[in-house]
N, C-alpha and C positions, 0 to 999 in steps of 0.2 A: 798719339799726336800731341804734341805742346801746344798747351792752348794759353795764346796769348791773352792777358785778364782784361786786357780793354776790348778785346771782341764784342760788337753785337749785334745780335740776332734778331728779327721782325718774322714773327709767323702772323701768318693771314689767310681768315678762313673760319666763315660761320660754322663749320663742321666740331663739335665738341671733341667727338672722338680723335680726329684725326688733328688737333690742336695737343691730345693730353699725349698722344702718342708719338709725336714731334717732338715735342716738350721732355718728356720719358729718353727719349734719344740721344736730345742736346744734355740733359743734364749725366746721362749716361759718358758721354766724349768729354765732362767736364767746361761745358759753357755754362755759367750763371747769368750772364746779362743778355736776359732774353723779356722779350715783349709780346704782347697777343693784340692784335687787330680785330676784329669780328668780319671786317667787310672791305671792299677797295677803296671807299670814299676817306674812310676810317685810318686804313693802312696809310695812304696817301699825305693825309694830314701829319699821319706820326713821322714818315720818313723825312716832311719839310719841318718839322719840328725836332726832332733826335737822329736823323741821317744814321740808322745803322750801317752799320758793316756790309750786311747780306742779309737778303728778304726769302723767306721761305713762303709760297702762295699758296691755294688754292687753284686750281687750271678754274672748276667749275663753280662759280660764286653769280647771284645776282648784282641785278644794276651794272656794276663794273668787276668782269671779272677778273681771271688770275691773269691773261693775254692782253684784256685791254690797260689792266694796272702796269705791266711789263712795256708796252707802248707809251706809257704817260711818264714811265720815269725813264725811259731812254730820250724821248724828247726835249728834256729839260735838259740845260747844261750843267746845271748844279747839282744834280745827282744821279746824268748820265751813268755813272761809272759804279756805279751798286750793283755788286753780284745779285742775279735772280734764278732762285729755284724752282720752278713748276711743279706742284705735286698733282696727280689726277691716277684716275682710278682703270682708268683703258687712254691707249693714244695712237691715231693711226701714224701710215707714214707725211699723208699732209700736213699733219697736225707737228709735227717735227719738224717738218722744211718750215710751215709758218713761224714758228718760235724760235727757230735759229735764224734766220733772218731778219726778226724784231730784239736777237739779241739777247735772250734766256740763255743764260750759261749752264745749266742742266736740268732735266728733266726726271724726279722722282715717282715710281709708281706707286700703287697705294698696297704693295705685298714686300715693297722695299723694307731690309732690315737695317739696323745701326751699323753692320759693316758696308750697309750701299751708301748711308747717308754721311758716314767719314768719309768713303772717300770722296763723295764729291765737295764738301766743304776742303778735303787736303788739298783737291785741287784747283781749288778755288782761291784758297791761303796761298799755294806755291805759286802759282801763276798770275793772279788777278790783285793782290793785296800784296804782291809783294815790293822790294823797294825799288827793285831793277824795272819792275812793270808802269811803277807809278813816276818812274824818269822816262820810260818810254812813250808814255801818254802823255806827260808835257813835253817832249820833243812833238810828239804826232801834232800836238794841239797849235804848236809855234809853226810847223813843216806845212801845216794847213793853212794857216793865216797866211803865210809868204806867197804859198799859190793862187789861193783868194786872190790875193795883191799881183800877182803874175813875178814877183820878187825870185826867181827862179836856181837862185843861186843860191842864197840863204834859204828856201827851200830847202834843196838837195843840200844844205850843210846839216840842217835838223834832220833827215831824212837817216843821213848817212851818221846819224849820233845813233838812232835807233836799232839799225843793222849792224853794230855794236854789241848793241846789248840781246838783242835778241832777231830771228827771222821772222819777216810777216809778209805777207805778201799783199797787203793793201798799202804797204811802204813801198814796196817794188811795183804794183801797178801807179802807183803817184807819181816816183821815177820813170817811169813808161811813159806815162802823160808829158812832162817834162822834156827829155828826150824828143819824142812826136813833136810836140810844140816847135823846137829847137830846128827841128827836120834832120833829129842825128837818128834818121831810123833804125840803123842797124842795134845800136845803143837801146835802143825805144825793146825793139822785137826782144832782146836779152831779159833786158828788164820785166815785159810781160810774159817770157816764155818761164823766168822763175817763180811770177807771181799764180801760175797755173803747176810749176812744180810743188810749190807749198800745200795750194786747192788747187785741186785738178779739176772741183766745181765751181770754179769764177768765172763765170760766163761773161763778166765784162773785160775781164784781162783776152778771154780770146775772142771778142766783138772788137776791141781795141787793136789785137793783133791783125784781124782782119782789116780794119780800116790804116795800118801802114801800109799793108800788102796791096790795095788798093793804089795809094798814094804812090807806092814806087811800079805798077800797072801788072802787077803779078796776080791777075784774077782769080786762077787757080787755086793758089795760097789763100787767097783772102776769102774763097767760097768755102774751104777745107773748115776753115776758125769758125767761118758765121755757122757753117752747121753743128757744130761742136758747141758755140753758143745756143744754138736756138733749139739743139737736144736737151740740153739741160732745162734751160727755161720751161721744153715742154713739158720736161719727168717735175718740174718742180709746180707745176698747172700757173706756169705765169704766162697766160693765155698771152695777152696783148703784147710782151713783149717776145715773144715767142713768134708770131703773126709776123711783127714787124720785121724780126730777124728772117724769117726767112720770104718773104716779100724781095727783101734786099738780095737775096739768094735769086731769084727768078728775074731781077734786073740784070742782073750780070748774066745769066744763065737760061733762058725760059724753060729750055728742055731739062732741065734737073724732076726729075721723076720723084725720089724719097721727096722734095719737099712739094709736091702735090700732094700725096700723101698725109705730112705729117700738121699741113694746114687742112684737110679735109677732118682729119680727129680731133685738132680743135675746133672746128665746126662743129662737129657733133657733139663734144661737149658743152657747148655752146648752144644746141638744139636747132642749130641753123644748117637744116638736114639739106635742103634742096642746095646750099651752097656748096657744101660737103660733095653730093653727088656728083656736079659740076667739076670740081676739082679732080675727081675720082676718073671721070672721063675723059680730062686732059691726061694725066696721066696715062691713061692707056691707050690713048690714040699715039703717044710715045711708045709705048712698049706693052706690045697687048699681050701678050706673054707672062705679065705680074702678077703671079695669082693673091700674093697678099694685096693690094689694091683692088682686086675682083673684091677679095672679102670683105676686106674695109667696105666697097662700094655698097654690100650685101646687106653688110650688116644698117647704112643711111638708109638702104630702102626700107628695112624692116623698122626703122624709125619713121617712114612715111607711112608706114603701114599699107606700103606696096610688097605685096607677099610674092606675087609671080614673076615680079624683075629680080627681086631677092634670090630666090631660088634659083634663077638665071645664071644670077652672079657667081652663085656657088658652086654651081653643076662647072660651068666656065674654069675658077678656081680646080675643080678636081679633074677635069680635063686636062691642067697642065700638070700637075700633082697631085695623081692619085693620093698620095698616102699625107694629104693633108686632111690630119683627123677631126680640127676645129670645125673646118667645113664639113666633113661629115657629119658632124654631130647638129652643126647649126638645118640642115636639111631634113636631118632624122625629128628634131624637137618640130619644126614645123608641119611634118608629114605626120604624128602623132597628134599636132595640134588640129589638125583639118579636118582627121580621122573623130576625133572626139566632138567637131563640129558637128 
C-alpha cells in the first residue's frame, strides 16, 4: 500500500499492550505520524487539537469509552468526518448494529493481524480519504442545506453531482423525500426503491416507501414496506421504533397476525410480560392454529412464572405440529424441572 507521508494516525487506549502492538503494525505498513492517547477525554482533546486522519480506539476504556468517543466525534461538524476504528477483544452482533449506526467505519478484533489492519485502513484510504469522496460530502453538505431550506431544486442539483461520482443510497432516499414532497410519487417510489437496492437494511427508505403507498391509498403496498421496516428495526432491537412501526401496521390492518406477534417479543424484551400475553391472545383469536404464537405465548408465561398455562401453550403448539422440537424441549426442561422439585 502507498502510504501517503501526511497520514495521521490517533491510537487510544489505556491498554499498553495493545497500543505497542497497533503501533508495531502501523509502523510495519509504513505510517510514522502516529499518536498515543491513554483515554477518551485525552483522545478528544488531541483530535480538536491535531485532527488526525483516522483514530484507531479502544471499544473497552473507562469514563469515555471507545463508542461513546465515536458518538462525540460524529456529532461535531468539524470533525464528523474522521475515520474510526473499533478495536475490542469479543463483539456480539448488537454490539455491530450499535457501531454502524453511530458511524464506526470498521471494527478490529484483538486476534486481528497486520494483513486485517491494511486492509481496513486501504479501505478507508480508497473510499473515505479519497478526493472523489471528499467532493461528494461537500455536495451532500450543500444538497442538505437546500432541503433544510425546502430549496428543492438546487437540492436535487447537488444531489445529482453526487450520483456522479459515486452510488449512495441516502442521496437517493433525499431524492425520495423530494419527489414525495413534490407529490411526483412514482419518481419518489424509484428513488426509495434504489435507495433499498444499495441497503436492503434501510428501513427508513421502506417506512418512506410505505407512506407514498399510503398517500396514493394502495394499503397493501404500504403494510408490505412497514413490515419490512419494522423487521428490521426489530432484528436491530430498536424497540420503540419498531412498536411504532408496526402499530401503524394494525391501523390499517388490525387482523395482521405476525405483527401481534412481533410486538408481543418486544414486550418481552421489554419484560412487559403480561402485555406480551395480551397480544399473544389476539393473535390467536385470529388464527388459533399458529403454533409459533402458542409458543411465543409459552414461553411470557414462563416469564410470569405461570408454569401450567405454559405448558398449555406448548402441549397446544405440538397439537398443531407434532414435530416442533423447541416445544418439545421447552416442555421436557420443565417436566425435569418439577421432577427435581
Amino acid at each position: 500500500m502507498a502510504i501517503p507521508p501526511d497520514i495521521k494516525i490517533l491510537i487510544v487506549g489505556p491498554d499498553f499492550i495493545y497500543r505497542k502492538n497497533i503501533r508495531g503494525m502501523l509502523d510495519m505498513l509504513g505510517f510514522t505520524n502516529v499518536e498515543e492517547t491513554l483515554d477518551g477525554t485525552s483522545a478528544w482533546e488531541s483530535i480538536k487539537n491535531s485532527e488526525p486522519d483516522i483514530v484507531i480506539a479502544q471499544w473497552e476504556m473507562t469514563e469515555m469509552n471507545g463508542m461513546a468517543l465515536l458518538k462525540l466525534i460524529r456529532r461535531d461538524p468539524d470533525f464528523s468526518e474522521i475515520p474510526v476504528i473499533l478495536w475490542t477483544t469479543q463483539v456480539t452482533k448488537a454490539d455491530v448494529i450499535q457501531a454502524g449506526e453511530t458511524g464506526v467505519n470498521s471494527i478490529l478484533l484483538e486476534s486481528a493481524t497486520v494483513e486485517h489492519l491494511e486492509r481496513k485502513i486501504r479501505i478507508i484510504m480508497e473510499f473515505e480519504l479519497s478526493q472523489n469522496t471528499r467532493e461528494a460530502k461537500e455536495h451532500m453538505t450543500k444538497g442538505d442545506m437546500y432541503l433544510q431550506e425546502k430549496r428543492y431544486d438546487k437540492a436535487l442539483g447537488e444531489y445529482q453531482k453526487i450520483l456522479e461520482i459515486m452510488e449512495s443510497a441516502e442521496v437517493y432516499y433525499n431524492i425520495g423525500y423530494i419527489k414525495t414532497a413534490r407529490g411526483e410519487y412514482d419518481e419518489a417510489l424509484a428513488a426509495f426503491r434504489k435507495a433499498t437496492q444499495i441497503n436492503q437494511m434501510f428501513a427508513k427508505a421502506y417506512q418512506a416507501m410505505a407512506a407514498v403507498y399510503l398517500k396514493t391509498d394502495n394499503k397493501d403496498m404500504a403494510q408490505k414496506y412497514l413490515q419490512m421496516a419494522g423487521n428490521i428495526f426489530l432484528e436491530r432491537e430498536m424497540h420503540e421504533s419498531a412498536e411504532s412501526i408496526f402499530n401503524m401496521i394494525l391501523k390499517i390492518n388490525p387482523e395482521t397476525i405476525n405483527v401481534y406477534n412481533s410486538l408481543g417479543i418486544i414486550y418481552r424484551r421489554q419484560n412487559r410480560f403480561k402485555e406480551a400475553v395480551s397480544l399473544y391472545e389476539k393473535a390467536i383469536k385470529i388464527n388459533p392454529k399458529d403454533e409459533n404464537v402458542l409458543f411465543n405465548m409459552g414461553r411470557a408465561y414462563l416469564d410470569l412464572k405461570n408454569i401450567q398455562m405454559a405448558k398449555q401453550c406448548f402441549r397446544n403448539a405440538l397439537k398443531i405440529n407434532p414435530h416442533f422440537d423447541i416445544a418439545k424441549t421447552m416442555l421436557k426442561a420443565i417436566e425435569s424441572t418439577k421432577r427435581m422439585d
